[in-house]
Biotite code that builds the C-alpha atoms (Angstrom):
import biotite.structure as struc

atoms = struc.array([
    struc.Atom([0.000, 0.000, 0.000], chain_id="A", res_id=1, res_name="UNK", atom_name="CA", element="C"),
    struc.Atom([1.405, 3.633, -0.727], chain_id="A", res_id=2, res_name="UNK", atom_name="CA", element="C"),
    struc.Atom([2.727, 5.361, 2.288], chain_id="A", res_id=3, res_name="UNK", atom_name="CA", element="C"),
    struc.Atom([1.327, 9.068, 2.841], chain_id="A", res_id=4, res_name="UNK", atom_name="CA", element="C"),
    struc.Atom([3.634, 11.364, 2.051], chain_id="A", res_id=5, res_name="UNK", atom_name="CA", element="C"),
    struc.Atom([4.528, 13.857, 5.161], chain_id="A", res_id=6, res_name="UNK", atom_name="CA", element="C"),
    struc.Atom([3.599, 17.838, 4.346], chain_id="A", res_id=7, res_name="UNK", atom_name="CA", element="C"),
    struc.Atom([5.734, 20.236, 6.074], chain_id="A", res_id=8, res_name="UNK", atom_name="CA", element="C"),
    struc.Atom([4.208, 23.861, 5.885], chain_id="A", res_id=9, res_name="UNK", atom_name="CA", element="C"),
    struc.Atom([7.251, 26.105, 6.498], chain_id="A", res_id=10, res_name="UNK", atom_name="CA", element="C"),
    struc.Atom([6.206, 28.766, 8.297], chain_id="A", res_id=11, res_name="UNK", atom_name="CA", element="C"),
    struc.Atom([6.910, 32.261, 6.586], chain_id="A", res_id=12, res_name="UNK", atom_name="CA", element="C"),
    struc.Atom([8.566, 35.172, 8.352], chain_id="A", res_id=13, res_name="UNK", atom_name="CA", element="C"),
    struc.Atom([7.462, 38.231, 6.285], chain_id="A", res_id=14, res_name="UNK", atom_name="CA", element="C"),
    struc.Atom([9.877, 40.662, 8.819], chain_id="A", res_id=15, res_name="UNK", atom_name="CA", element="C"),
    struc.Atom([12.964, 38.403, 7.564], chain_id="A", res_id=16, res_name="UNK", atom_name="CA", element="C"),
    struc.Atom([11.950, 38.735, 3.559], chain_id="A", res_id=17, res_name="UNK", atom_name="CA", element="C"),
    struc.Atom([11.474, 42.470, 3.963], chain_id="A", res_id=18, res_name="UNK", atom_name="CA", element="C"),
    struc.Atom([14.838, 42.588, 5.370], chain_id="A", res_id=19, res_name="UNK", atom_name="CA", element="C"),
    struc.Atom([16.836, 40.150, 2.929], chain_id="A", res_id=20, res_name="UNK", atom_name="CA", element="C"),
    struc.Atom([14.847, 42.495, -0.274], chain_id="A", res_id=21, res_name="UNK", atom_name="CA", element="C"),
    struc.Atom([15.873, 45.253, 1.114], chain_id="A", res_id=22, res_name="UNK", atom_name="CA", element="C"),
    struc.Atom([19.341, 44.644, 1.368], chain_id="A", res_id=23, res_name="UNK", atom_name="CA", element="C"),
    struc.Atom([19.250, 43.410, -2.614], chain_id="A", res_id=24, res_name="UNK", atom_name="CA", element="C"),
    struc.Atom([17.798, 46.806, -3.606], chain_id="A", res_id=25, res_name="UNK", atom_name="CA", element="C"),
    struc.Atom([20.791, 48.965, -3.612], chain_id="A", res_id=26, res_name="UNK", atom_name="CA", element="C"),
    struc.Atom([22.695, 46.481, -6.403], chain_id="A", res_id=27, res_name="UNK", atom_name="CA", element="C"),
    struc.Atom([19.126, 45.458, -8.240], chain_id="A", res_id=28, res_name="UNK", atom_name="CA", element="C"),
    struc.Atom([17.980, 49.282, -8.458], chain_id="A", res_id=29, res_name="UNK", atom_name="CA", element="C"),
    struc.Atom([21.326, 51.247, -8.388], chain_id="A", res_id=30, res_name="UNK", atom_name="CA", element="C"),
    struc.Atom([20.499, 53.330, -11.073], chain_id="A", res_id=31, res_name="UNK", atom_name="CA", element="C"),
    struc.Atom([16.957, 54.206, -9.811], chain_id="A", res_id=32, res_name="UNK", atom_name="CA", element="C"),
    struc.Atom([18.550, 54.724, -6.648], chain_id="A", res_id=33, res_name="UNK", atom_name="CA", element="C"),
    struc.Atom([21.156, 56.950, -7.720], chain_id="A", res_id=34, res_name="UNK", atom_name="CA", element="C"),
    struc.Atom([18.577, 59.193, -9.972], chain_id="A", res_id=35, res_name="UNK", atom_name="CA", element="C"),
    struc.Atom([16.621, 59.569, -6.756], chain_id="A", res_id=36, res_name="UNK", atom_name="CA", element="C"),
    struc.Atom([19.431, 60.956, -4.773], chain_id="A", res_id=37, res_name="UNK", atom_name="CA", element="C"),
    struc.Atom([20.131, 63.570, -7.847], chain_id="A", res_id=38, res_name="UNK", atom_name="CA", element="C"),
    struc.Atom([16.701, 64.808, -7.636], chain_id="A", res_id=39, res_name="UNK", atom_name="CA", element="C"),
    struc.Atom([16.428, 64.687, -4.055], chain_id="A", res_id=40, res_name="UNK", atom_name="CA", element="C"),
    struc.Atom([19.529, 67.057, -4.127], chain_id="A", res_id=41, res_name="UNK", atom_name="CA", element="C"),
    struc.Atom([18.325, 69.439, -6.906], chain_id="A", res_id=42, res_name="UNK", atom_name="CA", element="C"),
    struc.Atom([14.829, 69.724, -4.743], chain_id="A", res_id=43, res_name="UNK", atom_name="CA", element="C"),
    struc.Atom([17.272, 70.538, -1.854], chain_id="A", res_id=44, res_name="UNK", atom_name="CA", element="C"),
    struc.Atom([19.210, 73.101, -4.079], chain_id="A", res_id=45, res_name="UNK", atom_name="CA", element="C"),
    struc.Atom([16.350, 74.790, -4.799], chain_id="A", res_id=46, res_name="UNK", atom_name="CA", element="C"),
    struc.Atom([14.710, 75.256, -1.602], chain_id="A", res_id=47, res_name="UNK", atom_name="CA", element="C"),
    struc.Atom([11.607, 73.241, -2.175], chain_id="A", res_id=48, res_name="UNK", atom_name="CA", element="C"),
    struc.Atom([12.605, 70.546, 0.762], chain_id="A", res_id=49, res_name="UNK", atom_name="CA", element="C"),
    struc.Atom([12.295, 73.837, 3.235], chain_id="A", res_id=50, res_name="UNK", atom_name="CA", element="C"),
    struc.Atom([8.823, 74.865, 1.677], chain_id="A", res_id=51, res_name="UNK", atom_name="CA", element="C"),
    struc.Atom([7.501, 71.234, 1.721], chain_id="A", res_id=52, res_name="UNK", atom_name="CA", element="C"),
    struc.Atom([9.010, 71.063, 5.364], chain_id="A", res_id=53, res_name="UNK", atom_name="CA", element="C"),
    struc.Atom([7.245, 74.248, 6.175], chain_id="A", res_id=54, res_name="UNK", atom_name="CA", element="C"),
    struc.Atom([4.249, 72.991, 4.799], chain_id="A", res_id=55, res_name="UNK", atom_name="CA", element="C"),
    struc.Atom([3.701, 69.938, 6.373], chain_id="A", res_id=56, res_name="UNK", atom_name="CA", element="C"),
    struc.Atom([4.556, 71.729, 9.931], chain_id="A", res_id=57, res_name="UNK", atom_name="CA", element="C"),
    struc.Atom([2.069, 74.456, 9.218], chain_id="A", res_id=58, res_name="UNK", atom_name="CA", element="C"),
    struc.Atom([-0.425, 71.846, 7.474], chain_id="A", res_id=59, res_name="UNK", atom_name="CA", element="C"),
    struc.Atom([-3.110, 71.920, 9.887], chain_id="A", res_id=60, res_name="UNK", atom_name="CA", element="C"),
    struc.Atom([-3.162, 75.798, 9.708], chain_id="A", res_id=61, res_name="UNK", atom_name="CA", element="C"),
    struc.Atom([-2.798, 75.912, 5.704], chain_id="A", res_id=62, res_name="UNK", atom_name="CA", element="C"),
    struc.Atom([-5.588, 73.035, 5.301], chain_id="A", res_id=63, res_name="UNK", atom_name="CA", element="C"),
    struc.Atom([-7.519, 75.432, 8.018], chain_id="A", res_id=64, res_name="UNK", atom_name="CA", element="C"),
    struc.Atom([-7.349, 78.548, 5.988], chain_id="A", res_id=65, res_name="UNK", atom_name="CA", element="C"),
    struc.Atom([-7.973, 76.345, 2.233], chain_id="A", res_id=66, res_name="UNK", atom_name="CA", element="C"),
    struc.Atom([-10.821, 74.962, 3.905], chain_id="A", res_id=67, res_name="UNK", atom_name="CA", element="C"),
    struc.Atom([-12.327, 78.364, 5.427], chain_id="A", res_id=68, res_name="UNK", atom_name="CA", element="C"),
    struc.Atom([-11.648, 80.126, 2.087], chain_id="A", res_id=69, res_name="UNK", atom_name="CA", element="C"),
    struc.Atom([-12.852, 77.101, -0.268], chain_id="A", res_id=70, res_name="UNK", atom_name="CA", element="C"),
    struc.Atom([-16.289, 77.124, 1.893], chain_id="A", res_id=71, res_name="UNK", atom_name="CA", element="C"),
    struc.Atom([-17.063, 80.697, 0.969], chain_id="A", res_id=72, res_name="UNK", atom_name="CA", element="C"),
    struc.Atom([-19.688, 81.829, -1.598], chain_id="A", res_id=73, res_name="UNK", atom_name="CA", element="C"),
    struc.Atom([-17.076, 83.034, -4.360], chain_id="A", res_id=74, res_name="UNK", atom_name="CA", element="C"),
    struc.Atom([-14.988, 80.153, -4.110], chain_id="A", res_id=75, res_name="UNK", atom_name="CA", element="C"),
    struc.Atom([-17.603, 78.278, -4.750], chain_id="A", res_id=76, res_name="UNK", atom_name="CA", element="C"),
    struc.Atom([-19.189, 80.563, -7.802], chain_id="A", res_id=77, res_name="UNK", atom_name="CA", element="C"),
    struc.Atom([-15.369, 80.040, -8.849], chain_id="A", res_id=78, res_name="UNK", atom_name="CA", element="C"),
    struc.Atom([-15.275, 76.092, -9.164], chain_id="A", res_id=79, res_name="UNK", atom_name="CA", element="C"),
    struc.Atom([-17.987, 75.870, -11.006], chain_id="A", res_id=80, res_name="UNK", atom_name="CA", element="C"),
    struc.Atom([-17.395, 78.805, -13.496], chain_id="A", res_id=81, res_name="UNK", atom_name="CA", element="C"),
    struc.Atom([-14.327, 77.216, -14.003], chain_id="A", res_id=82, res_name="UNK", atom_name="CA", element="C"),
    struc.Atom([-16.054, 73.547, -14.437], chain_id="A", res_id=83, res_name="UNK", atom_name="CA", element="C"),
    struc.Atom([-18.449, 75.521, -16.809], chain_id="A", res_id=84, res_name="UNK", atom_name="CA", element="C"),
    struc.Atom([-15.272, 76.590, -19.055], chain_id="A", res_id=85, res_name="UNK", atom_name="CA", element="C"),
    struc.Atom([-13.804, 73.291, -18.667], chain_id="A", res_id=86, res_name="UNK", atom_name="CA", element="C"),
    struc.Atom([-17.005, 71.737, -20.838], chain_id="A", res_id=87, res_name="UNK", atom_name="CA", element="C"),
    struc.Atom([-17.183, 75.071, -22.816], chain_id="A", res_id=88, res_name="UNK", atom_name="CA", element="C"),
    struc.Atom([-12.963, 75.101, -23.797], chain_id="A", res_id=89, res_name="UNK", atom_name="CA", element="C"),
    struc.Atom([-13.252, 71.693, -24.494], chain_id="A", res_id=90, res_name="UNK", atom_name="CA", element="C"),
    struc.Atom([-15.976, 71.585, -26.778], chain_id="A", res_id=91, res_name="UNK", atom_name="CA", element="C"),
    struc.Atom([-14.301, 74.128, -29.472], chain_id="A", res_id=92, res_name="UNK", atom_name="CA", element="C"),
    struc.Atom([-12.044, 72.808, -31.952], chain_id="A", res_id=93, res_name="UNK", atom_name="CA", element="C"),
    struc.Atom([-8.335, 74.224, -31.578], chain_id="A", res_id=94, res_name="UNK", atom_name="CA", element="C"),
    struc.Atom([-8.406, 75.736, -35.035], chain_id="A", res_id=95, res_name="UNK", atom_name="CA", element="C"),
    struc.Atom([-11.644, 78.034, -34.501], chain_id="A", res_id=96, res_name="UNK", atom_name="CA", element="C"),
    struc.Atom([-9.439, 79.270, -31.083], chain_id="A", res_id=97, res_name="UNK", atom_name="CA", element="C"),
    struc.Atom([-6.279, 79.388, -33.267], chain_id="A", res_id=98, res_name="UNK", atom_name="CA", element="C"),
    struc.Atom([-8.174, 81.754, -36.002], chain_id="A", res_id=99, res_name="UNK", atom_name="CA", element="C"),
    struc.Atom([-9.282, 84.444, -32.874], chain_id="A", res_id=100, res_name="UNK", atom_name="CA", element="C"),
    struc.Atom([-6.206, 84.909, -31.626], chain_id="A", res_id=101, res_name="UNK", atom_name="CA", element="C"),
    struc.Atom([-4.512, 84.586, -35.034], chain_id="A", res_id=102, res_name="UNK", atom_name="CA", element="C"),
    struc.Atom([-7.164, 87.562, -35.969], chain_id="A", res_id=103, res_name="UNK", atom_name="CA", element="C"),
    struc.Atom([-6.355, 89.674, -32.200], chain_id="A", res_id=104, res_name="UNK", atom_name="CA", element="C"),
    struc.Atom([-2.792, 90.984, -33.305], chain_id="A", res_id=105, res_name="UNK", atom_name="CA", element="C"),
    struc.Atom([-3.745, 91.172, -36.769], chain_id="A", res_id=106, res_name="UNK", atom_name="CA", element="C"),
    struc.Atom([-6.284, 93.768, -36.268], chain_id="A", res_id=107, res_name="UNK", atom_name="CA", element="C"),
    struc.Atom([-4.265, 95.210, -33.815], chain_id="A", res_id=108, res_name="UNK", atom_name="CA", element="C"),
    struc.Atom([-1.445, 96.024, -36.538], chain_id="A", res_id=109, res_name="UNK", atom_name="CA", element="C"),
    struc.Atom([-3.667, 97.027, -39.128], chain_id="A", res_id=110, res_name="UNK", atom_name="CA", element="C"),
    struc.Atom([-5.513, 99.623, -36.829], chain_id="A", res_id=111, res_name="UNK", atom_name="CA", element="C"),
    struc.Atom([-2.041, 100.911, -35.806], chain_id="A", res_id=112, res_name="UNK", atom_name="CA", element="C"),
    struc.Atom([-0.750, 101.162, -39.164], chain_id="A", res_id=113, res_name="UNK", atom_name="CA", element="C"),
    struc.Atom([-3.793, 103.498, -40.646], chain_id="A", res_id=114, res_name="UNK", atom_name="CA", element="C"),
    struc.Atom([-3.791, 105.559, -37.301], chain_id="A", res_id=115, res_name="UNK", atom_name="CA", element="C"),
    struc.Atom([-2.685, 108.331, -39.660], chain_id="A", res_id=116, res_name="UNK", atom_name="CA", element="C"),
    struc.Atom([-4.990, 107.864, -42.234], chain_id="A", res_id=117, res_name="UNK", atom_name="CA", element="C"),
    struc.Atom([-8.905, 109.262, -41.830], chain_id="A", res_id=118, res_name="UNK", atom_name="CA", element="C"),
    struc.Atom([-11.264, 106.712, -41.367], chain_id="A", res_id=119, res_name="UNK", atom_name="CA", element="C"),
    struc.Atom([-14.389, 107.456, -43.681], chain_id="A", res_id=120, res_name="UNK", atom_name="CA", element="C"),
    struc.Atom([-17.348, 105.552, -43.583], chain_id="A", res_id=121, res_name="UNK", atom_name="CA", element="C"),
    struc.Atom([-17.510, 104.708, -47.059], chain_id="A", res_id=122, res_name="UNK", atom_name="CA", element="C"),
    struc.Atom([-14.147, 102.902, -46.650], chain_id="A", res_id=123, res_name="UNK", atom_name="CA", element="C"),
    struc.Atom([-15.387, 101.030, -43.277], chain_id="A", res_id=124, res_name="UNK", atom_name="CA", element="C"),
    struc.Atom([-19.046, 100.203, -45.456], chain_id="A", res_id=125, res_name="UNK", atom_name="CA", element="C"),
    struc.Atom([-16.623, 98.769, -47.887], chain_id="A", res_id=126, res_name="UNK", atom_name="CA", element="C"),
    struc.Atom([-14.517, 96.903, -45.341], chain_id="A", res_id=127, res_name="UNK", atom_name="CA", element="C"),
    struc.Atom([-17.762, 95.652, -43.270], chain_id="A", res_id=128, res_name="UNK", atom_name="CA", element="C"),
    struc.Atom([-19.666, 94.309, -46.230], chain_id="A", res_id=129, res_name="UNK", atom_name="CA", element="C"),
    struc.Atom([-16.335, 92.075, -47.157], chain_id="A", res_id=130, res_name="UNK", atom_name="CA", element="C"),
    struc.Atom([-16.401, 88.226, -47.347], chain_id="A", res_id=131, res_name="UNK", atom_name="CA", element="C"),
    struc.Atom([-14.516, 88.023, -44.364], chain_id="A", res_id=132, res_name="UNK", atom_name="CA", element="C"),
    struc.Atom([-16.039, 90.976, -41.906], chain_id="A", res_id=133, res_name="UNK", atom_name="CA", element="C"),
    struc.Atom([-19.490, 89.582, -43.008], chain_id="A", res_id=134, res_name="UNK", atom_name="CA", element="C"),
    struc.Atom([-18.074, 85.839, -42.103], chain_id="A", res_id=135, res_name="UNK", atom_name="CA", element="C"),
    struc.Atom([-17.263, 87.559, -38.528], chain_id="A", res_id=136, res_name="UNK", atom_name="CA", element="C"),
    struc.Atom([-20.309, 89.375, -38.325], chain_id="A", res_id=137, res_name="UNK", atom_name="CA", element="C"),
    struc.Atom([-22.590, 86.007, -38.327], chain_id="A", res_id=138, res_name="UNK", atom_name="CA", element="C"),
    struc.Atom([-20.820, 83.941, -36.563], chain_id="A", res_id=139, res_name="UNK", atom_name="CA", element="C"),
    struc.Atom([-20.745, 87.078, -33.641], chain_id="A", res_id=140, res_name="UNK", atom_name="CA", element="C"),
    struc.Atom([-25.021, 87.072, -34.570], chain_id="A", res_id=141, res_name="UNK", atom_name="CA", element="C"),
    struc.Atom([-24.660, 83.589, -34.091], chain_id="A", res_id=142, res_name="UNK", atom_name="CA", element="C"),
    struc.Atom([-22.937, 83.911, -30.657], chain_id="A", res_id=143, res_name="UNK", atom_name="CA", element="C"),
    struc.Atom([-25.760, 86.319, -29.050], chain_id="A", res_id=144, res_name="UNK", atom_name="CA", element="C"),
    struc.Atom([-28.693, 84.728, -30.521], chain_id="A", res_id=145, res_name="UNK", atom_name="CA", element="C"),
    struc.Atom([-27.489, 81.811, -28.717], chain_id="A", res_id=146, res_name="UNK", atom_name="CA", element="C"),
    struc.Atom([-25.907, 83.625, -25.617], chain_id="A", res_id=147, res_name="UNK", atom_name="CA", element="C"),
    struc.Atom([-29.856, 85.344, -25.332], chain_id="A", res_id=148, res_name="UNK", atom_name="CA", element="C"),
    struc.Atom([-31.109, 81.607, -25.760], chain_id="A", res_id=149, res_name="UNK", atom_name="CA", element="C"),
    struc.Atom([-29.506, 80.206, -23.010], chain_id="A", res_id=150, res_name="UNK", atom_name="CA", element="C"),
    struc.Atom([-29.798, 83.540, -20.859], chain_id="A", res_id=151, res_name="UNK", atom_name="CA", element="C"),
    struc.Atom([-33.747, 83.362, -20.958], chain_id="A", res_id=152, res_name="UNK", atom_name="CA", element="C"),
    struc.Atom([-33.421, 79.954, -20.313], chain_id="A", res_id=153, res_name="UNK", atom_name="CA", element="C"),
    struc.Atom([-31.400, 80.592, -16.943], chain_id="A", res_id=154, res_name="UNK", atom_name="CA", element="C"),
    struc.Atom([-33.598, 83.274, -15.731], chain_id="A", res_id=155, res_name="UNK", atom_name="CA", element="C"),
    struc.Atom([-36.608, 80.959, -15.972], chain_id="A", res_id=156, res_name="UNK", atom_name="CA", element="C"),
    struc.Atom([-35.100, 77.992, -14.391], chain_id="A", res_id=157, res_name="UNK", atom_name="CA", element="C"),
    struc.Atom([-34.076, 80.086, -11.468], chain_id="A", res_id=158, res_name="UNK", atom_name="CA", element="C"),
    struc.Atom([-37.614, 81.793, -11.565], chain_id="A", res_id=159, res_name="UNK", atom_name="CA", element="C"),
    struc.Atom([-38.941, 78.393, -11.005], chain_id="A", res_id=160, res_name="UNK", atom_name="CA", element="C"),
    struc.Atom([-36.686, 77.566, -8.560], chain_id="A", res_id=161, res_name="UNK", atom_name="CA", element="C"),
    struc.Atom([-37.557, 80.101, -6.316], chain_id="A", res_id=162, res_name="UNK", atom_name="CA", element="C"),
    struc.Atom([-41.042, 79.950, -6.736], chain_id="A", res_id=163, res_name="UNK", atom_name="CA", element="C"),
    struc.Atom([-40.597, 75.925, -5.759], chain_id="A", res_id=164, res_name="UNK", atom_name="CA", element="C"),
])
């Protein structure tokens, strides 16, 4: 008949295999190791050791004073305005914002250039009624019909909020 084989379950001292990886680490990650002292020093160089040393003794005060200013009114108007712009920026293509402020010095140059020159309104009907000022002037149409759109729309849903 077969004999049972005897099962020894070595018991495994997690204290001892911490110790015995951590003394491999300097030769298996000397490089990493090495990198991580250089940036540790150029942090040090630089001061930034002192203001993160600073800042975690004064971090109860600091997260105080971010808390007591993050709880008021405007901070909180401010967060979402700038969650708002987040959905808004990210919505336009980078070529329509590349075009404005393409356009912004442009305009700037030419108006600087003809200071000297009279402005007459037959040459600004001739300049507004262009391909490209008429271009600008419905896509700027465009803008505040929709801007009015969504204005009514936000008076009347707080209207009905307060009345609720």
């Amino acid at each position: 008949m077969a004999q049972p084989i005897a099962f020894e379950m070595q018991t495994r001292d997690p204290h001892a295999e911490a110790k015995l990886r951590l003394e491999r680490a300097p030769a298996e990650h000397a490089e990493a190791v090495l990198a991580a002292y250089q940036v540790l020093q150029q942090l040090h160089d630089r001061g930034a050791l002192e203001i993160m040393n600073g800042a975690l003794a004064a971090s109860d005060e600091l997260l105080e004073k971010l808390v007591d200013n993050a709880k008021t009114p405007e901070a909180i108007r401010s967060i979402r305005n700038l969650l708002a712009w987040q959905r808004v920026l990210g919505s336009i293509e980078p070529e329509w914002f590349k075009a404005i402020f393409l356009a912004i010095p442009e305009g700037i140059a030419k108006a600087t250039a003809e200071r000297d020159k009279p402005v007459s309104i037959f040459g600004l009907m001739r300049r507004a009624f262009s391909k490209d000022s008429l271009r600008a002037m419905a896509a700027a149409v465009d803008f505040l019909q929709a801007f009015g759109r969504h204005l009514y729309l936000a008076e009347t849903k707080t209207a009905a909020n307060k009345q609720s």
